[in-house]
C-alpha positions in Angstrom: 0.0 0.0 0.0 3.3 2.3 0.4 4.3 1.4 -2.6 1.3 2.4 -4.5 0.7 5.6 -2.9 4.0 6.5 -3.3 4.1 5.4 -7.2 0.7 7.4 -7.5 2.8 10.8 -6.5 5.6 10.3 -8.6 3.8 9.3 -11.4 1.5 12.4 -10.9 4.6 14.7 -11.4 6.1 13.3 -14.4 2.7 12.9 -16.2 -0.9 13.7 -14.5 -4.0 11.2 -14.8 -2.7 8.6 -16.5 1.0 8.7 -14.7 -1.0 8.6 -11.5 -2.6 5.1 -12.3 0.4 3.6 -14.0 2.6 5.0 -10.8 0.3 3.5 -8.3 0.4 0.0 -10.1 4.0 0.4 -10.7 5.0 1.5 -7.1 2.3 -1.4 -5.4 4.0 -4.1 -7.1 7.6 -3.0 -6.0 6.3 -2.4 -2.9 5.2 -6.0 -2.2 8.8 -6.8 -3.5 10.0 -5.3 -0.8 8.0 -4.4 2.3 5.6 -6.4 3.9 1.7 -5.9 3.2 -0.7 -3.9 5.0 -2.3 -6.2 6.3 0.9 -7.7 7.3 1.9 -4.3 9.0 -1.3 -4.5 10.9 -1.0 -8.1 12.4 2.5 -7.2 13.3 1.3 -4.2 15.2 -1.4 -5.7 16.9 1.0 -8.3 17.8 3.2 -6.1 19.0 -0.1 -4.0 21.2 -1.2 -7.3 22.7 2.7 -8.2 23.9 2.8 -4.3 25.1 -0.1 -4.7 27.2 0.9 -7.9 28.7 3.8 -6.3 29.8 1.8 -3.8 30.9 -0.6 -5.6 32.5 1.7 -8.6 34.3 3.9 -5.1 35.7 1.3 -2.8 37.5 -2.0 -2.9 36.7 -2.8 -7.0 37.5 -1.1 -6.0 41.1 -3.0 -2.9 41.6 -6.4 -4.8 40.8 -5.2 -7.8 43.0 -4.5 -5.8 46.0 -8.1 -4.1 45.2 -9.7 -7.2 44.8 -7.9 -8.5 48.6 -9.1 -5.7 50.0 -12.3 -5.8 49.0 -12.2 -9.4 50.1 -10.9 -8.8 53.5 -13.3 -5.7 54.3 -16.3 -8.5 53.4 -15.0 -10.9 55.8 -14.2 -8.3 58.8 -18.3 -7.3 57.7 -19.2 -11.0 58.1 -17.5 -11.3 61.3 -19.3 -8.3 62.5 -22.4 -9.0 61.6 -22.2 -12.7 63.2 -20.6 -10.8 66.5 -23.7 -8.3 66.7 -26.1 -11.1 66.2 -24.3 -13.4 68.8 -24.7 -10.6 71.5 -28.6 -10.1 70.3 -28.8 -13.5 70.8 -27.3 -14.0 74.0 -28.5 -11.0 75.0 -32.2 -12.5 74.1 -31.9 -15.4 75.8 -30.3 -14.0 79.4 -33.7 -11.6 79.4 -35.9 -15.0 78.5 -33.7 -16.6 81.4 -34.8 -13.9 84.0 -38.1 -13.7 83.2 -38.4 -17.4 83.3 -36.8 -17.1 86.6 -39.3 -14.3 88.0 -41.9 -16.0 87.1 -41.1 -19.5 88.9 -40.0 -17.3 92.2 -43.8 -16.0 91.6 -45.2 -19.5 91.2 -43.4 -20.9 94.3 -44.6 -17.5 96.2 -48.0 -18.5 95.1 -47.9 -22.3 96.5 -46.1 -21.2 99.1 -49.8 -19.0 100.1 -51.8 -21.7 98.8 -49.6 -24.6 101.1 -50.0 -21.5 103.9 -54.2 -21.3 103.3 -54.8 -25.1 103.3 -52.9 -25.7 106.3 
């Protein structure tokens, strides 16, 4: 493609119209003589993008979004922990009020047998 544009220039200078057509045929076929096609060219540089951005990615960004990812994994955790921890204390918390009502309530009963053993004595 080089090649052919270039041709089509020089053969516009020496003879306009038709130099431009023979140029541009003249200068694509020494061009894929010498130099690799476009679509050679662009293989080559996405090749060469992909390798880049490995590079890229293996060197600082993969660590950056490992350490987010950790973090985000460890603030979950310490939230789970929490959460258990708050409904642990409901809980026990719960069942020491249950306990002490329970236990009011059977001093109450045995204060009420106690007057009833009192009245049929």
């Amino acid at each position: 493609m080089i090649g052919a544009g270039a041709g089509a220039i020089i053969g516009s200078f020496i003879l306009p119209g038709i130099g431009t057509v023979i140029g541009a045929a003249f200068g694509g076929w020494v061009g894929s003589l010498f130099g690799p096609t476009l679509d050679e060219m662009k293989v080559d540089a996405i090749k060469s993008l992909c390798s880049s951005f490995d590079d890229y990615w293996g060197r600082s960004i993969r660590h950056v979004i490992e350490g987010q990812i950790d973090s985000a994994l460890r603030r979950q955790i310490q939230n789970g922990k929490d959460r258990i921890h708050r409904y642990v204390s409901r809980y026990a918390a719960t069942v020491n009020e249950l306990i002490e009502k329970q236990a009011a309530q059977a001093a109450e009963l045995a204060l009420q047998k106690q007057r009833m053993d009192d009245l049929s004595a």
